[in-house]
C-alpha positions, 0 to 999 in steps of 0.5 A, spaced: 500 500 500 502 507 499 502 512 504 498 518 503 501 521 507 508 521 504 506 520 497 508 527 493 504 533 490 504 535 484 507 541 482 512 539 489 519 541 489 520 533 489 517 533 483 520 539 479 526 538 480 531 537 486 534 544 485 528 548 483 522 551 487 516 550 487 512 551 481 508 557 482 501 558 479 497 565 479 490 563 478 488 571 477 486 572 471 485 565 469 476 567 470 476 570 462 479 564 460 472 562 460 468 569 459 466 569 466 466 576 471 465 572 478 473 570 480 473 563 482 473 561 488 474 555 492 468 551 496 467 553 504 469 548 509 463 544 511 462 545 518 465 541 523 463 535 527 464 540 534 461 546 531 454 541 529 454 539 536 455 546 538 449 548 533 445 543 536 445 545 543 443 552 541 437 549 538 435 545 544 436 550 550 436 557 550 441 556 555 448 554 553 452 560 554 459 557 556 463 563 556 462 570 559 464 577 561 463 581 567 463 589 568 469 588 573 473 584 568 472 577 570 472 573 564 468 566 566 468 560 562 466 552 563 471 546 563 469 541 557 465 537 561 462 541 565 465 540 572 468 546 574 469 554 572 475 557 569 476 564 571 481 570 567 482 577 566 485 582 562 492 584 566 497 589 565 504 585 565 508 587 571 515 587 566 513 592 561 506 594 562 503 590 556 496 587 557 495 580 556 489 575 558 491 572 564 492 565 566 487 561 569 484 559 574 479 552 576 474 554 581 468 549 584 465 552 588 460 547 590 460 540 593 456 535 588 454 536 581 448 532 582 444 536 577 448 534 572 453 538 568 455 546 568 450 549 563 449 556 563 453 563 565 450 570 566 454 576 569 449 581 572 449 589 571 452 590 578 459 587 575 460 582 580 455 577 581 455 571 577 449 566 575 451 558 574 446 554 572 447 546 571 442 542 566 437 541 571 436 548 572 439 550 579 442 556 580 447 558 584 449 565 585 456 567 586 458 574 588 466 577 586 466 583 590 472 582 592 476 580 587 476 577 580 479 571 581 475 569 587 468 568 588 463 567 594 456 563 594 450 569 595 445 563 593 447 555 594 443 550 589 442 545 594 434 546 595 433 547 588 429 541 585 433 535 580 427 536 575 428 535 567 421 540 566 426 545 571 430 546 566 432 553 564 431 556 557 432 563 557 435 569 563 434 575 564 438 581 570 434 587 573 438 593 571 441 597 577 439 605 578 444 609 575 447 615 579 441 619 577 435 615 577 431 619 571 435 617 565 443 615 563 448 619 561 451 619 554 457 623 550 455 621 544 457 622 538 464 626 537 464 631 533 469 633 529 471 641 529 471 646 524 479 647 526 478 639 524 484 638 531 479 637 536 472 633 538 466 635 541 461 632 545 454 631 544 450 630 551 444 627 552 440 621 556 437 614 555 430 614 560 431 610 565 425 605 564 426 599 568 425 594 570 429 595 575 431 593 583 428 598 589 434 598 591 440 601 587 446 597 589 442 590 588 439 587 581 435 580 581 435 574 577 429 572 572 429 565 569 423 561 565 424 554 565 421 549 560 416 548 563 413 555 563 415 557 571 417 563 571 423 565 577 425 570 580 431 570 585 433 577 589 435 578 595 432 583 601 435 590 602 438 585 610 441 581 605 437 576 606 435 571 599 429 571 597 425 567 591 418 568 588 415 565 582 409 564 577 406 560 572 407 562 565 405 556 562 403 549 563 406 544 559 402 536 559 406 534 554 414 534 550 411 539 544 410 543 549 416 544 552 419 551 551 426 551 548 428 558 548 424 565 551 426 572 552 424 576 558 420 582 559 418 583 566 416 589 570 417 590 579 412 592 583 414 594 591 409 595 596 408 603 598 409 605 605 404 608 609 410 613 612 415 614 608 418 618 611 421 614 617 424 609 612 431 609 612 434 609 606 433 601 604 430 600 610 423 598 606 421 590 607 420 588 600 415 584 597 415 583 590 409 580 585 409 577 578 404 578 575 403 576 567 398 577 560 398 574 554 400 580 548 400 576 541 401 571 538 405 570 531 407 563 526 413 563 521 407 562 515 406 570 515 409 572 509 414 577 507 419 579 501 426 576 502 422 570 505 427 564 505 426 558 501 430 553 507 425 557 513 423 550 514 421 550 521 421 553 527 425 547 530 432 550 527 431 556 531 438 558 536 436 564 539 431 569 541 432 576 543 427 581 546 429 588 545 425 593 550 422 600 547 427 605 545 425 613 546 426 618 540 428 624 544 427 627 536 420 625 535 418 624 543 415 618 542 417 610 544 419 605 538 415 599 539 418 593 543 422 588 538 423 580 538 429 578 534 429 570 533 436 567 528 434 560 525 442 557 522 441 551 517 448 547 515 448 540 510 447 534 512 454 531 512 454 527 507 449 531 502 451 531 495 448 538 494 452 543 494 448 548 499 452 553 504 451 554 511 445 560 512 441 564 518 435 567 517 434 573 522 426 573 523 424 580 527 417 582 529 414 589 532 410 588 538 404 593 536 400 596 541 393 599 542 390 596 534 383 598 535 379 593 533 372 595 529 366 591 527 362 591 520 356 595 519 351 590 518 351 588 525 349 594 527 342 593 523 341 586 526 334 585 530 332 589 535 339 592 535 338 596 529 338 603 534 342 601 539 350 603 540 354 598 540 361 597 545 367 599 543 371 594 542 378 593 546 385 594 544 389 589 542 397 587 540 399 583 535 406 581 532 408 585 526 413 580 522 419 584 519 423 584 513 428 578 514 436 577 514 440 572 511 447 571 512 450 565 509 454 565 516 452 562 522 451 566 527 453 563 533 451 569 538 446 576 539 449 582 544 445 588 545 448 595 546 446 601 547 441 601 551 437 597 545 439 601 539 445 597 535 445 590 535 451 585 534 452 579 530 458 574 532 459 569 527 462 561 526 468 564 522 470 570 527 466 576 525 463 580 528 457 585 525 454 590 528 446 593 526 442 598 526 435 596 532 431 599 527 434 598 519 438 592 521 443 595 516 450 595 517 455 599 522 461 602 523 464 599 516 467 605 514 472 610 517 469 616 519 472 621 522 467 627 522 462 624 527 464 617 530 459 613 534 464 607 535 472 607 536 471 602 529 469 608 526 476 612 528 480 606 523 480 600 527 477 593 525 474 587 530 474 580 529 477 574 532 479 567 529 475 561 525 473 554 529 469 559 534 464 557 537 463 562 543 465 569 544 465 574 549 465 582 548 469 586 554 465 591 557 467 597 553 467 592 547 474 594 545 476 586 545 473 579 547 474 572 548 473 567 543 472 559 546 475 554 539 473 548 537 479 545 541 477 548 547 482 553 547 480 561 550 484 567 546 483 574 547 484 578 541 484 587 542 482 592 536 487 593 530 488 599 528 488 599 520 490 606 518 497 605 519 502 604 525 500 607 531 508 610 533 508 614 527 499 616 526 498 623 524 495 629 528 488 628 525 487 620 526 491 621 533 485 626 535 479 621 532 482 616 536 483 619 543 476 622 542 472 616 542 477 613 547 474 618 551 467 617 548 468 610 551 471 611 557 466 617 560 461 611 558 464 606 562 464 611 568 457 611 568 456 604 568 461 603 573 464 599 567 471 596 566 475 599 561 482 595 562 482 593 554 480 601 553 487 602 557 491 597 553 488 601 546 491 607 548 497 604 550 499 603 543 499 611 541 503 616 542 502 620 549 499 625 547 495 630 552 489 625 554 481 628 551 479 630 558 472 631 560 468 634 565 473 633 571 473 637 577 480 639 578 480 646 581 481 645 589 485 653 589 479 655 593 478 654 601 474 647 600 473 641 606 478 635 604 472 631 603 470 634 597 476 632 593 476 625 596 469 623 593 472 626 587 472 620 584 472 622 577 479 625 579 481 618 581 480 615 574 484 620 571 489 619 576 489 612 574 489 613 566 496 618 567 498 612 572 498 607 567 499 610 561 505 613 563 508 606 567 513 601 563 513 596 568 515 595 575 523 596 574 523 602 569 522 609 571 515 612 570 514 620 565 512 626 568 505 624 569 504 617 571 509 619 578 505 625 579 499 620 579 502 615 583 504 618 589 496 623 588 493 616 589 497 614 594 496 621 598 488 619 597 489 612 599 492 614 605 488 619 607 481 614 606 485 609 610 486 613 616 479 616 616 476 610 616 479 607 622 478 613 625 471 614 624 468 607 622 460 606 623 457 605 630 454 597 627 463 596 626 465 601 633 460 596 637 464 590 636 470 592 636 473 600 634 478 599 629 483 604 632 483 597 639 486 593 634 493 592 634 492 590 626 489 595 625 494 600 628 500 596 625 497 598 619 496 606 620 503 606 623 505 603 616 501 609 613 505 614 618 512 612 616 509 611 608 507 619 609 513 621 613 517 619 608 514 622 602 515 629 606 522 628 607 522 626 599 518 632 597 522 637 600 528 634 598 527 635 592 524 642 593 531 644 597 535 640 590 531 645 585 532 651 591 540 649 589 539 648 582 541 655 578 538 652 572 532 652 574 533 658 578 535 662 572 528 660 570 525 665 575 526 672 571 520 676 570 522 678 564 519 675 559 514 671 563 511 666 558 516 664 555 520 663 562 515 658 564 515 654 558 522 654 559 522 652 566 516 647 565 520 643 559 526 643 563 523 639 570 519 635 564 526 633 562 529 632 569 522 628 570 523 632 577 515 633 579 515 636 586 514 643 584 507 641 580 505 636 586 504 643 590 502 647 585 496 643 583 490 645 587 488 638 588 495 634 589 496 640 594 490 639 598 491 632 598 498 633 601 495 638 606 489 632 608 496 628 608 499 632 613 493 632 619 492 626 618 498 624 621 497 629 626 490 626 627 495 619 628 499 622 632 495 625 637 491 617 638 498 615 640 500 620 644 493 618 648 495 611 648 501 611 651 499 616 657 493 611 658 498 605 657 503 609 662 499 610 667 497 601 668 504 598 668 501 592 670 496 592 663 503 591 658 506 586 662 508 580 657 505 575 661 498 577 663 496 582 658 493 582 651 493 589 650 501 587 648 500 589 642 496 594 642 501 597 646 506 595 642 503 598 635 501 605 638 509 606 639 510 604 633 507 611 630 509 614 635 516 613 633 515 615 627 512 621 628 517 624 633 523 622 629 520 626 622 525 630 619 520 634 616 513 635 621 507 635 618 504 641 621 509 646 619 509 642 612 502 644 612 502 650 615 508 652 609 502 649 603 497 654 606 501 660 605 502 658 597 495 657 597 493 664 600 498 666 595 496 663 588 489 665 591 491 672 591 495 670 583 488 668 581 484 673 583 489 678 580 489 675 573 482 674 574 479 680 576 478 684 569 475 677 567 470 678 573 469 686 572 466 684 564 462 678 567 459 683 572 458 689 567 455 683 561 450 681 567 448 688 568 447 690 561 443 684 561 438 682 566 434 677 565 427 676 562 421 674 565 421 667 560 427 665 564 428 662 570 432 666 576 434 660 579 438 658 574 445 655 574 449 661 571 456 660 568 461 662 572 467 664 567 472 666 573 471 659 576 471 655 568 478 659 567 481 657 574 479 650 572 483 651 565 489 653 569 490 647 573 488 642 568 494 645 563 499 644 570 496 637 571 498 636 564 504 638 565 503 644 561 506 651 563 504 655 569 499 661 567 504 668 567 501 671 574 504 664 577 511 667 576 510 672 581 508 666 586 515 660 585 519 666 584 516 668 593 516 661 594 523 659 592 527 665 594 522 667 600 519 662 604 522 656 602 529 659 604 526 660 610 523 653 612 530 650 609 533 654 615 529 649 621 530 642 617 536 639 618 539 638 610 544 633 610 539 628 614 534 629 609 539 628 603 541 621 606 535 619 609 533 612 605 526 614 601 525 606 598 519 605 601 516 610 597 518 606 591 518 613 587 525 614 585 527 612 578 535 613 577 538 606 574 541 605 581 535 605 584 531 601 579 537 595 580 537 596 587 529 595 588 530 588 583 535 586 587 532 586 595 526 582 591 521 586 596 514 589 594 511 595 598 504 593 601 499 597 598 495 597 605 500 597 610 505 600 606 511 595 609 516 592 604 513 584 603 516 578 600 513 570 598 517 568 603 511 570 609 507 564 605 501 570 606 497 570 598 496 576 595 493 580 592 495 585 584 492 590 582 490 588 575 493 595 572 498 598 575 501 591 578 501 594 585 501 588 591 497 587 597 497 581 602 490 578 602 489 579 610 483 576 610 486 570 609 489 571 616 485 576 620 477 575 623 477 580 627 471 586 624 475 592 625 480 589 619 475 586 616 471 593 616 478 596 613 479 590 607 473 591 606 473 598 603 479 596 599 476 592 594 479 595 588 487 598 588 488 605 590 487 607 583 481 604 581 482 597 577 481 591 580 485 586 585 486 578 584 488 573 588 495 571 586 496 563 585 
C-alpha cells in the first residue's frame, strides 16, 4: 500500500526538480479564460463535527452560554465537561506594562454536581455577581466583590429541585439605578471641529425605564424554565435571599416544552404608609409577578426576502427581546422588538452543494390596534338603534423584513441601551446593526462624527473554529472559546497605519472616542482595562479630558476632593499610561499620579479607622486593634517619608541655578515654558505636586492626618503609662496594642520634616496663588459683572438658574494645563519666584539638610535613577499597598495585584477575623487607583 501521507504533490519541489522551487501558479486572471466576471473561488469548509454539536445545543436550550464577561473584568468560562469554572482577566504585565489575558484559574465552588453538568453563565449589571446554572436548572449565585479571581456563594443550589421540566431556557438581570435615577448619561457622538484638531461632545440621556431593583446597589435574577415557571431570585435590602415565582405556562406534554424565551418583566414594591421614617433601604420588600398574554405570531406570515430553507421553527438558536427605545427627536417610544436567528448547515454527507445560512426573523410588538366591527351588525334585530361597545385594544406581532447571512451566527449582544445590535459569527466576525434598519455599522472610517472607536480606523474580529465569544465591557476586545477548547483574547487593530508614527488628525479621532468610551464606562461603573491597553499603543499625547473637577485653589473641606472620584480615574489613566513596568522609571505624569493616589489612599485609610460606623465601633473600634494600628503606623512612616522626599527635592531645585535662572520676570511666558520643559526633562515633579490645587490639598489632608495619628498615640501611651501592670508580657493582651501605638509614635517624633509646619508652609502658597488668581482674574470678573448688568434677565427665564461662572471655568483651565504638565499661567511667576527665594529659604533654615539628603526614601518606591531601579530588583521586596511595609513570598501570606498598575497587597483576610480589619479590607476592594485586585496563585 502507499502512504498518503508521504506520497508527493504535484507541482512539489520533489517533483520539479531537486534544485528548483516550487512551481508557482497565479490563478488571477485565469476567470476570462472562460468569459466569466465572478473570480473563482474555492468551496467553504463544511462545518465541523464540534461546531454541529455546538449548533445543536443552541437549538435545544436557550441556555448554553459557556463563556462570559463581567463589568469588573472577570472573564468566566466552563471546563469541557462541565465540572468546574475557569476564571481570567485582562492584566497589565508587571515587566513592561503590556496587557495580556491572564492565566487561569479552576474554581468549584460547590460540593456535588448532582444536577448534572455546568450549563449556563450570566454576569449581572452590578459587575460582580455571577449566575451558574447546571442542566437541571439550579442556580447558584456567586458574588466577586472582592476580587476577580475569587468568588463567594450569595445563593447555594442545594434546595433547588433535580427536575428535567426545571430546566432553564432563557435569563434575564434587573438593571441597577444609575447615579441619577431619571435617565443615563451619554457623550455621544464626537464631533469633529471646524479647526478639524479637536472633538466635541454631544450630551444627552437614555430614560431610565426599568425594570429595575428598589434598591440601587442590588439587581435580581429572572429565569423561565421549560416548563413555563417563571423565577425570580433577589435578595432583601438585610441581605437576606429571597425567591418568588409564577406560572407562565403549563406544559402536559414534550411539544410543549419551551426551548428558548426572552424576558420582559416589570417590579412592583409595596408603598409605605410613612415614608418618611424609612431609612434609606430600610423598606421590607415584597415583590409580585404578575403576567398577560400580548400576541401571538407563526413563521407562515409572509414577507419579501422570505427564505426558501425557513423550514421550521425547530432550527431556531436564539431569541432576543429588545425593550422600547425613546426618540428624544420625535418624543415618542419605538415599539418593543423580538429578534429570533434560525442557522441551517448540510447534512454531512449531502451531495448538494448548499452553504451554511441564518435567517434573522424580527417582529414589532404593536400596541393599542383598535379593533372595529362591520356595519351590518349594527342593523341586526332589535339592535338596529342601539350603540354598540367599543371594542378593546389589542397587540399583535408585526413580522419584519428578514436577514440572511450565509454565516452562522453563533451569538446576539445588545448595546446601547437597545439601539445597535451585534452579530458574532462561526468564522470570527463580528457585525454590528442598526435596532431599527438592521443595516450595517461602523464599516467605514469616519472621522467627522464617530459613534464607535471602529469608526476612528480600527477593525474587530477574532479567529475561525469559534464557537463562543465574549465582548469586554467597553467592547474594545473579547474572548473567543475554539473548537479545541482553547480561550484567546484578541484587542482592536488599528488599520490606518502604525500607531508610533499616526498623524495629528487620526491621533485626535482616536483619543476622542477613547474618551467617548471611557466617560461611558464611568457611568456604568464599567471596566475599561482593554480601553487602557488601546491607548497604550499611541503616542502620549495630552489625554481628551472631560468634565473633571480639578480646581481645589479655593478654601474647600478635604472631603470634597476625596469623593472626587472622577479625579481618581484620571489619576489612574496618567498612572498607567505613563508606567513601563515595575523596574523602569515612570514620565512626568504617571509619578505625579502615583504618589496623588497614594496621598488619597492614605488619607481614606486613616479616616476610616478613625471614624468607622457605630454597627463596626460596637464590636470592636478599629483604632483597639493592634492590626489595625500596625497598619496606620505603616501609613505614618509611608507619609513621613514622602515629606522628607518632597522637600528634598524642593531644597535640590532651591540649589539648582538652572532652574533658578528660570525665575526672571522678564519675559514671563516664555520663562515658564522654559522652566516647565526643563523639570519635564529632569522628570523632577515636586514643584507641580504643590502647585496643583488638588495634589496640594491632598498633601495638606496628608499632613493632619498624621497629626490626627499622632495625637491617638500620644493618648495611648499616657493611658498605657499610667497601668504598668496592663503591658506586662505575661498577663496582658493589650501587648500589642501597646506595642503598635509606639510604633507611630516613633515615627512621628523622629520626622525630619513635621507635618504641621509642612502644612502650615502649603497654606501660605495657597493664600498666595489665591491672591495670583484673583489678580489675573479680576478684569475677567469686572466684564462678567458689567455683561450681567447690561443684561438682566427676562421674565421667560428662570432666576434660579445655574449661571456660568467664567472666573471659576478659567481657574479650572489653569490647573488642568499644570496637571498636564503644561506651563504655569504668567501671574504664577510672581508666586515660585516668593516661594523659592522667600519662604522656602526660610523653612530650609529649621530642617536639618544633610539628614534629609541621606535619609533612605525606598519605601516610597518613587525614585527612578538606574541605581535605584537595580537596587529595588535586587532586595526582591514589594511595598504593601495597605500597610505600606516592604513584603516578600517568603511570609507564605497570598496576595493580592492590582490588575493595572501591578501594585501588591497581602490578602489579610486570609489571616485576620477580627471586624475592625475586616471593616478596613473591606473598603479596599479595588487598588488605590481604581482597577481591580486578584488573588495571586
Amino acid at each position: 500500500m502507499t502512504d498518503n501521507n508521504n506520497m508527493p504533490l504535484l507541482l512539489d519541489s520533489d517533483m520539479s526538480g531537486m534544485d528548483q522551487p516550487p512551481m508557482q501558479v497565479d490563478l488571477n486572471g485565469v476567470d476570462d479564460l472562460f468569459g466569466d466576471t465572478d473570480p473563482l473561488s474555492l468551496p467553504s469548509r463544511p462545518p465541523s463535527r464540534r461546531l454541529r454539536r455546538r449548533l445543536d445545543e443552541l437549538r435545544g436550550r436557550g441556555c448554553c452560554q459557556g463563556l462570559a464577561w463581567s463589568k469588573g473584568g472577570t472573564i468566566a468560562s466552563i471546563t469541557q465537561g462541565g465540572q468546574s469554572l475557569e476564571l481570567r482577566y485582562l492584566r497589565a504585565n508587571p515587566r513592561d506594562a503590556n496587557w495580556e489575558l491572564s492565566e487561569s484559574k479552576v474554581v468549584t465552588p460547590w460540593q456535588n454536581l448532582n444536577g448534572g453538568p455546568v450549563v449556563h453563565l450570566s454576569w449581572g449589571p452590578a459587575s460582580s455577581e455571577l449566575a451558574v446554572i447546571d442542566a437541571v436548572g439550579r442556580v447558584l449565585l456567586l458574588n466577586f466583590n472582592s476580587d476577580l479571581n475569587r468568588p463567594l456563594i450569595s445563593r447555594r443550589w442545594d434546595g433547588d429541585a433535580i427536575d428535567d421540566l426545571q430546566t432553564i431556557v432563557g435569563t434575564y438581570w434587573l438593571n441597577q439605578l444609575p447615579a441619577n435615577s431619571r435617565f443615563y448619561p451619554t457623550y455621544c457622538p464626537a464631533v469633529k471641529s471646524a479647526k478639524g484638531t479637536d472633538y466635541t461632545f454631544e450630551n444627552s440621556g437614555v430614560p431610565t425605564m426599568g425594570p429595575n431593583h428598589p434598591n440601587p446597589t442590588k439587581s435580581a435574577f429572572i429565569c423561565v424554565t421549560t416548563n413555563g415557571l417563571l423565577k425570580m431570585f433577589w435578595n432583601q435590602n438585610n441581605n437576606k435571599a429571597e425567591e418568588t415565582t409564577l406560572e407562565l405556562e403549563s406544559a402536559t406534554s414534550a411539544d410543549d416544552l419551551i426551548t428558548h424565551a426572552a424576558v420582559a418583566i416589570a417590579f412592583s414594591t409595596p408603598k409605605s404608609d410613612n415614608p418618611q421614617n424609612v431609612p434609606p433601604g430600610g423598606n421590607v420588600l415584597s415583590p409580585s409577578l404578575g403576567k398577560r398574554h400580548v400576541a401571538v405570531t407563526s413563521w407562515f406570515q409572509t414577507g419579501i426576502c422570505e427564505s426558501p430553507l425557513d423550514a421550521s421553527m425547530s432550527k431556531i438558536s436564539h431569541i432576543e427581546m429588545l425593550p422600547a427605545h425613546f426618540d428624544f427627536q420625535t418624543k415618542q417610544w419605538s415599539p418593543i422588538v423580538v429578534i429570533t436567528v434560525r442557522s441551517f448547515v448540510p447534512e454531512p454527507n449531502s451531495p448538494y452543494g448548499q452553504e451554511v445560512q441564518s435567517i434573522i426573523d424580527r417582529w414589532e410588538l404593536l400596541t393599542d390596534q383598535k379593533q372595529t366591527v362591520h356595519p351590518a351588525f349594527e342593523r341586526l334585530g332589535a339592535r338596529r338603534n342601539s350603540v354598540g361597545s367599543t371594542p378593546p385594544a389589542t397587540a399583535r406581532l408585526k413580522k419584519l423584513d428578514s436577514i440572511i447571512v450565509n454565516k452562522i451566527v453563533m451569538g446576539i449582544n445588545v448595546l446601547s441601551f437597545g439601539k445597535i445590535l451585534s452579530f458574532y459569527y462561526n468564522d470570527g466576525t463580528v457585525e454590528y446593526r442598526d435596532r431599527f434598519t438592521m443595516h450595517e455599522l461602523y464599516r467605514e472610517v469616519n472621522l467627522d462624527r464617530i459613534y464607535s472607536i471602529l469608526e476612528a480606523g480600527f477593525n474587530q474580529s477574532g479567529e475561525p473554529s469559534c464557537l463562543q465569544m465574549a465582548f469586554s465591557p467597553a467592547n474594545y476586545s473579547l474572548v473567543q472559546m475554539y473548537e479545541d477548547g482553547q480561550i484567546k483574547w484578541h484587542n482592536i487593530e488599528y488599520t490606518l497605519g502604525d500607531p508610533a508614527t499616526i498623524s495629528d488628525g487620526h491621533l485626535s479621532a482616536v483619543i476622542a472616542a477613547c474618551a467617548m468610551s471611557t466617560a461611558a464606562a464611568t457611568n456604568n461603573n464599567s471596566n475599561i482595562d482593554d480601553v487602557l491597553a488601546v491607548a497604550r499603543k499611541f503616542p502620549n499625547r495630552d489625554l481628551q479630558i472631560m468634565r473633571i473637577t480639578v480646581d481645589y485653589s479655593e478654601d474647600v473641606p478635604h472631603d470634597h476632593l476625596i469623593r472626587n472620584q472622577h479625579l481618581q480615574f484620571c489619576f489612574s489613566i496618567f498612572n498607567h499610561l505613563g508606567w513601563s513596568g515595575e523596574f523602569n522609571a515612570r514620565h512626568f505624569r504617571s509619578k505625579l499620579s502615583t504618589l496623588a493616589l497614594s496621598l488619597r489612599n492614605t488619607v481614606i485609610l486613616v479616616s476610616l479607622a478613625s471614624s468607622a460606623p457605630s454597627a463596626v465601633r460596637a464590636a470592636s473600634s478599629p483604632l483597639d486593634e493592634p492590626e489595625v494600628v500596625n497598619s496606620l503606623a505603616g501609613c505614618a512612616r509611608w507619609s513621613i517619608d514622602f515629606l522628607g522626599w518632597l522637600c528634598d527635592a524642593l531644597f535640590c531645585l532651591l540649589d539648582d541655578t538652572k532652574f533658578m535662572s528660570f525665575l526672571n520676570q522678564a519675559n514671563q511666558p516664555q520663562q515658564l515654558v522654559n522652566m516647565t520643559r526643563y523639570l519635564n526633562a529632569k522628570n523632577e515633579i515636586a514643584l507641580h505636586l504643590i502647585l496643583c490645587s488638588s495634589t496640594r490639598n491632598l498633601i495638606s489632608a496628608v499632613c493632619r492626618r498624621v497629626g490626627l495619628l499622632d495625637g491617638y498615640a500620644l493618648r495611648a501611651l499616657a493611658w498605657y503609662s499610667g497601668r504598668p501592670e496592663i503591658t506586662d508580657p505575661s498577663t496582658s493582651r493589650h501587648v500589642a496594642l501597646h506595642a503598635a501605638y509606639r510604633k507611630v509614635h516613633r515615627y512621628t517624633s523622629s520626622a525630619l520634616i513635621k507635618a504641621d509646619e509642612f502644612d502650615k508652609f502649603l497654606a501660605t502658597l495657597a493664600v498666595d496663588i489665591r491672591s495670583a488668581y484673583g489678580a489675573s482674574l479680576g478684569p475677567l470678573a469686572e466684564r462678567e459683572a458689567q455683561k450681567a448688568a447690561k443684561n438682566p434677565p427676562t421674565p421667560n427665564q428662570n432666576p434660579n438658574a445655574p449661571k456660568p461662572d467664567r472666573v471659576k471655568e478659567a481657574r479650572q483651565h489653569c490647573e488642568l494645563n499644570m496637571l498636564l504638565v503644561h506651563p504655569p499661567p504668567p501671574s504664577f511667576l510672581a508666586v515660585i519666584t516668593k516661594l523659592f527665594r522667600q519662604d522656602l529659604m526660610g523653612f530650609r533654615a529649621s530642617v536639618d539638610i544633610a539628614k534629609l539628603y541621606f535619609a533612605d526614601y525606598h519605601i516610597l518606591e518613587i525614585i527612578d535613577t538606574p541605581e535605584a531601579l537595580e537596587d529595588r530588583k535586587k532586595r526582591g521586596m514589594n511595598v504593601d499597598m495597605f500597610r505600606r511595609i516592604e513584603i516578600s513570598k517568603q511570609a507564605q501570606v497570598p496576595w493580592r495585584r492590582c490588575s493595572r498598575c501591578g501594585n501588591i497587597m497581602e490578602d489579610l483576610t486570609s489571616v485576620n477575623n477580627k471586624p475592625g480589619m475586616i471593616f478596613l479590607l473591606a473598603q479596599q476592594r479595588t487598588c488605590c487607583c481604581g482597577g481591580r485586585l486578584a488573588l495571586l496563585p
